[in-house]
MIMAR-958264 format. One line per field, with one value per residue: residue in one letter; residue number from 0; y, z negated, x negated of N, C-alpha, C in turn. Coordinates in Angstrom, 2 decimals. Layout:
BEGIN
res	c(A, ...)
n	c(NUM, ...)
n_yy	c(Y, ...)
n_zz	c(Z, ...)
n_xx	c(X, ...)
ca_yy	c(Y, ...)
ca_zz	c(Z, ...)
ca_xx	c(X, ...)
c_yy	c(Y, ...)
c_zz	c(Z, ...)
c_xx	c(X, ...)
//
This chain:
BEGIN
res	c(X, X, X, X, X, X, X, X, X, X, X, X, X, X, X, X, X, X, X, X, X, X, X, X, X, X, X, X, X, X, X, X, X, X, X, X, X, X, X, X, X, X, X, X, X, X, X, X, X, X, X, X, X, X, X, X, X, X, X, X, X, X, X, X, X, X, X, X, X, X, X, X, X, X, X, X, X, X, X, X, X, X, X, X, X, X, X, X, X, X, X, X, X, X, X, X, X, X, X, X, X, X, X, X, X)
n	c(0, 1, 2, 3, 4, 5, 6, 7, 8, 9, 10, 11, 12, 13, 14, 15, 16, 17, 18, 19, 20, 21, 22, 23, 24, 25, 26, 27, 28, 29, 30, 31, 32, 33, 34, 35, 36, 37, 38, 39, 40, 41, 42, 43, 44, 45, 46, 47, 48, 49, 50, 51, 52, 53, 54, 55, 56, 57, 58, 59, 60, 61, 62, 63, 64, 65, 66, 67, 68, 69, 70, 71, 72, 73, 74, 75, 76, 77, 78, 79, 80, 81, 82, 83, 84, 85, 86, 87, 88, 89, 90, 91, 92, 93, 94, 95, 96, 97, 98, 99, 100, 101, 102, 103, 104)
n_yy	c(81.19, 80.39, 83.06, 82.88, 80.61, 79.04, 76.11, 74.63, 73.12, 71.39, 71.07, 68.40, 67.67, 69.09, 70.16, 72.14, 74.07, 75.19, 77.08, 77.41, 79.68, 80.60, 80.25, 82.70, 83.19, 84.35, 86.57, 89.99, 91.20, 90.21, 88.03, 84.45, 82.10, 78.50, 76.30, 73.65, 74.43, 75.38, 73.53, 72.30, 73.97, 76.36, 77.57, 79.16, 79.92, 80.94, 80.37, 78.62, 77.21, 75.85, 73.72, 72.43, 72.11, 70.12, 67.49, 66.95, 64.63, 65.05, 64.93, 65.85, 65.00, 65.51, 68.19, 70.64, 71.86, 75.16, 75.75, 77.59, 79.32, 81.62, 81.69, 83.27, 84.26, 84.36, 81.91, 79.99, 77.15, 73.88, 72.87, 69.76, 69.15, 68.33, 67.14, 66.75, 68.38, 68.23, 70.16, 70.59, 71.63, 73.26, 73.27, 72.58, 72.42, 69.92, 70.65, 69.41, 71.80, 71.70, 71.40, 74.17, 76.69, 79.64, 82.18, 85.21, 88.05)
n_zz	c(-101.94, -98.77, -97.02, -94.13, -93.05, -94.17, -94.86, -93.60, -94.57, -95.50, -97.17, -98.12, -98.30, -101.40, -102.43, -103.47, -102.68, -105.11, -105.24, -108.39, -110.30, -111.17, -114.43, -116.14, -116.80, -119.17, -121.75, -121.09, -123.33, -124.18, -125.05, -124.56, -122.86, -123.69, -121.81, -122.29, -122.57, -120.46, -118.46, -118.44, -117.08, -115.75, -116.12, -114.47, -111.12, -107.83, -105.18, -102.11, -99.82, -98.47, -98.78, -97.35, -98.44, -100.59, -99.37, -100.26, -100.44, -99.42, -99.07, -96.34, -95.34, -95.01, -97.10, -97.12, -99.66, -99.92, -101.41, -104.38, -104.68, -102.51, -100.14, -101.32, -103.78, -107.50, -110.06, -113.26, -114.26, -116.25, -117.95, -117.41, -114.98, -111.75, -108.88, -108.50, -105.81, -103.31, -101.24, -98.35, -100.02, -101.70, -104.91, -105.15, -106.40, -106.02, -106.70, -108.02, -106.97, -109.45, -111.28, -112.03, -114.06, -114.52, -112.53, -111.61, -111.35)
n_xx	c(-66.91, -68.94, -69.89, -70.59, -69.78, -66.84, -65.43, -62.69, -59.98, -56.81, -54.75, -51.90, -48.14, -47.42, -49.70, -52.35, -55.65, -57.91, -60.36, -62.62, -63.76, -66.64, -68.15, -69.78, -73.58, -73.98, -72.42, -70.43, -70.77, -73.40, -74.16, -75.32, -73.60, -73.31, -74.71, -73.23, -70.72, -70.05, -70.44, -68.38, -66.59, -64.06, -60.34, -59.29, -58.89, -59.20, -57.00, -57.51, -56.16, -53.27, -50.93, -47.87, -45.33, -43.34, -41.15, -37.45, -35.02, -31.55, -28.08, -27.29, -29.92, -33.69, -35.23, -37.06, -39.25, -40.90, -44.28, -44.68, -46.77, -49.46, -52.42, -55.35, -54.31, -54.88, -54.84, -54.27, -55.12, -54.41, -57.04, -58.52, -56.85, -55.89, -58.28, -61.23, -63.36, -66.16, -67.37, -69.32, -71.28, -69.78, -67.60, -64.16, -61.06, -58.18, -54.80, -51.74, -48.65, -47.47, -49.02, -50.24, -50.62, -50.02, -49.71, -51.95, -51.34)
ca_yy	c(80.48, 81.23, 83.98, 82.56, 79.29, 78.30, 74.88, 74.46, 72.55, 70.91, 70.02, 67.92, 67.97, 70.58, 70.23, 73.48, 74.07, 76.41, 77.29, 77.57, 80.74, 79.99, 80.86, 83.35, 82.38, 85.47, 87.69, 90.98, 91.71, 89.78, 86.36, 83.98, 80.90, 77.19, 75.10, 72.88, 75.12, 76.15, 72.74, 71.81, 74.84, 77.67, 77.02, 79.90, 80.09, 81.50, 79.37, 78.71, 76.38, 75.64, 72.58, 73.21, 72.18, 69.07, 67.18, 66.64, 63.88, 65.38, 64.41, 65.80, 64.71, 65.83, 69.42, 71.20, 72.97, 75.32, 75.76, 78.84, 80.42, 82.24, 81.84, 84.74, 84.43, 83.57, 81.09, 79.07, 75.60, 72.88, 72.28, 68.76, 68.70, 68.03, 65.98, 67.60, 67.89, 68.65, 70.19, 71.27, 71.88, 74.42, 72.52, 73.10, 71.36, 69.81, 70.50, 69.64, 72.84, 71.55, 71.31, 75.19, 77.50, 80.59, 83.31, 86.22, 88.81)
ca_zz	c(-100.72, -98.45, -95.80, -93.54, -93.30, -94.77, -94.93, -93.46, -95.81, -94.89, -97.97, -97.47, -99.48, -102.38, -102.87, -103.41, -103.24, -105.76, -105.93, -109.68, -110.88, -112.13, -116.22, -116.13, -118.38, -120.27, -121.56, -120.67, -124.53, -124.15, -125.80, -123.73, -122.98, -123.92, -120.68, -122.18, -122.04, -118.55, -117.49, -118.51, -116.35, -115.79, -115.63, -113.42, -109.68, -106.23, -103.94, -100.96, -99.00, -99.76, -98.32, -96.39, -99.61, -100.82, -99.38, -100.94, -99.78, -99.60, -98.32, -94.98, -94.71, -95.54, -97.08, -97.53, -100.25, -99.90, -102.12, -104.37, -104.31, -101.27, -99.88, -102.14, -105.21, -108.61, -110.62, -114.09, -114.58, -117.53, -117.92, -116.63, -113.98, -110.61, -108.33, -108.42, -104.54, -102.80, -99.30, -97.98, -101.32, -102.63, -105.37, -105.13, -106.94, -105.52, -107.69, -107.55, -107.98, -111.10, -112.47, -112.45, -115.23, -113.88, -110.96, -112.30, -110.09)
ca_xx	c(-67.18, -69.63, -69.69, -70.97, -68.50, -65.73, -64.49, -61.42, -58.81, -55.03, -53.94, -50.68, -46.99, -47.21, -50.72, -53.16, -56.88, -58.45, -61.98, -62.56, -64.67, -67.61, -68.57, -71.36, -74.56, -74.08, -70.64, -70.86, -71.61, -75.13, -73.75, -75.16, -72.79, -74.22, -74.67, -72.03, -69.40, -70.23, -70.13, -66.47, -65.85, -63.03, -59.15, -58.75, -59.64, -58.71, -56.53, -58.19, -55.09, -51.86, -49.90, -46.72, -43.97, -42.74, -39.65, -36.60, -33.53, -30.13, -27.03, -27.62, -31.04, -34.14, -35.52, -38.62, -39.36, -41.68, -44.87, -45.04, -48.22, -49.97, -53.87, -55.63, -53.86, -55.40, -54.34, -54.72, -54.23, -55.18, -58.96, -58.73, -55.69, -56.79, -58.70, -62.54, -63.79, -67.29, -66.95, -70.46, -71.81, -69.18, -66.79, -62.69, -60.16, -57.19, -53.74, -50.24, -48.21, -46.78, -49.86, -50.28, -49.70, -49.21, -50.12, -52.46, -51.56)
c_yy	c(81.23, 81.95, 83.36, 81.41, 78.69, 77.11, 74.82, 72.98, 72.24, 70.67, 69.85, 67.93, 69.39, 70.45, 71.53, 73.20, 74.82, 76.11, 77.75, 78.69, 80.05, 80.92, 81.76, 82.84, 83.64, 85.94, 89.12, 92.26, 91.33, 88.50, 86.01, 82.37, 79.98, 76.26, 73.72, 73.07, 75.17, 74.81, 72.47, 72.74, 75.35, 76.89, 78.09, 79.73, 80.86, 80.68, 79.81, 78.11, 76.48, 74.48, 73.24, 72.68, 70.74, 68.54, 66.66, 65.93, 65.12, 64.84, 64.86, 65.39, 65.19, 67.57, 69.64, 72.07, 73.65, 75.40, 77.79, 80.05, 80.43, 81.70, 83.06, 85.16, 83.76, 83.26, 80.51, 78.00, 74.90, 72.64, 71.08, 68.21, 68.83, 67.09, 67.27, 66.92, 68.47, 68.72, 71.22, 71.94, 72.85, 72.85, 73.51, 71.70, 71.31, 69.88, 70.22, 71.13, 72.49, 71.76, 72.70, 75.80, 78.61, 81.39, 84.48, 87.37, 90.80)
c_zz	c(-99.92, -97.53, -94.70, -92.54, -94.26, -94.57, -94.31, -93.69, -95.77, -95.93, -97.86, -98.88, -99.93, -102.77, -102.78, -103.90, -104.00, -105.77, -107.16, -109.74, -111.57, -113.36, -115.62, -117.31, -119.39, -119.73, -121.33, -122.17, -124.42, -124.87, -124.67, -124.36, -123.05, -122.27, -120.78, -121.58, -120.81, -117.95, -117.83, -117.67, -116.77, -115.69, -115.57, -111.93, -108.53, -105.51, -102.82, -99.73, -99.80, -98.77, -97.78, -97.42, -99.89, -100.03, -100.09, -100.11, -100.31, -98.88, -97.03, -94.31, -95.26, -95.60, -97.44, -98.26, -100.19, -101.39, -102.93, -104.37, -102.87, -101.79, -100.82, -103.44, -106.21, -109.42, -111.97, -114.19, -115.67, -116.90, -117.17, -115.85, -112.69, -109.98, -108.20, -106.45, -104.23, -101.86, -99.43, -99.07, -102.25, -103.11, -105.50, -106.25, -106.29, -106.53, -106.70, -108.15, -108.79, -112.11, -112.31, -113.13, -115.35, -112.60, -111.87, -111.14, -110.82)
c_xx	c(-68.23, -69.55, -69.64, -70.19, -67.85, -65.23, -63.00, -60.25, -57.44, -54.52, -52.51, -49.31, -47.13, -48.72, -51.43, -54.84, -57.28, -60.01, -61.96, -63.57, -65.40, -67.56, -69.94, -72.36, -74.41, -72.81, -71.39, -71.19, -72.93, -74.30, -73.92, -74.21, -73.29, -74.26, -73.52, -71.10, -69.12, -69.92, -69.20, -65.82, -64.52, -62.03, -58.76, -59.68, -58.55, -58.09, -56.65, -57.24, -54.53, -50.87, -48.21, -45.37, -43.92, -41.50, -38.62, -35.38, -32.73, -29.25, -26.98, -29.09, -32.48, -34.62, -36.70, -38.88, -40.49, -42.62, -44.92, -45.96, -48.86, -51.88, -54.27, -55.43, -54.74, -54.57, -55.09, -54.24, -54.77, -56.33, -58.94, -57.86, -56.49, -57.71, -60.04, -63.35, -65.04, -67.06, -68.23, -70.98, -71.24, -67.74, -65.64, -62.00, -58.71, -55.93, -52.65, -49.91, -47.62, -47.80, -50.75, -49.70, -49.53, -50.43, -50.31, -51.85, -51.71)
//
């Protein structure tokens, strides 16, 4: 993101933003990567928001579960889960947390 300004991001329920890491054009052997590859992009990134939980009925009413990952954390999820967003020219992706597959930490 950029220094300068950040976007500021609500996502609602259990939803989470991640900024995805970009592919570098080259590994840090010298293999450079094909422009294909690069564009199907990473399934890791940084979560940038995080929605305030899901609710759940119960017999007294309703509950909130919270969400489990924090702002800061990195994450992987499936290659094509998500909703792909443009906010001021930096791209995020919107997930449910279900559709993460784990917390790098």
């Amino acid at each position: 993101m950029s220094a300068t300004r950040s976007p500021q991001l609500f996502p609602i329920s259990d939803r989470i933003v991640v900024q995805p890491k970009h592919l570098p054009e080259k590994t840090a052997g010298g293999i450079y990567i094909p422009e294909k590859v690069r564009d199907k992009g990473s399934n890791e990134g940084i979560v940038v928001a995080v929605g305030p939980g899901r609710e759940q009925a119960t017999a007294e009413g309703t509950k909130r579960i919270p969400v489990g990952v924090r702002v800061g954390e990195r994450v992987m999820f499936a290659r094509f889960s998500g909703v792909e967003i443009d906010v001021d020219g930096e791209k995020f992706l919107v997930l449910r947390e279900e559709e993460l597959l784990t917390v790098i930490r």
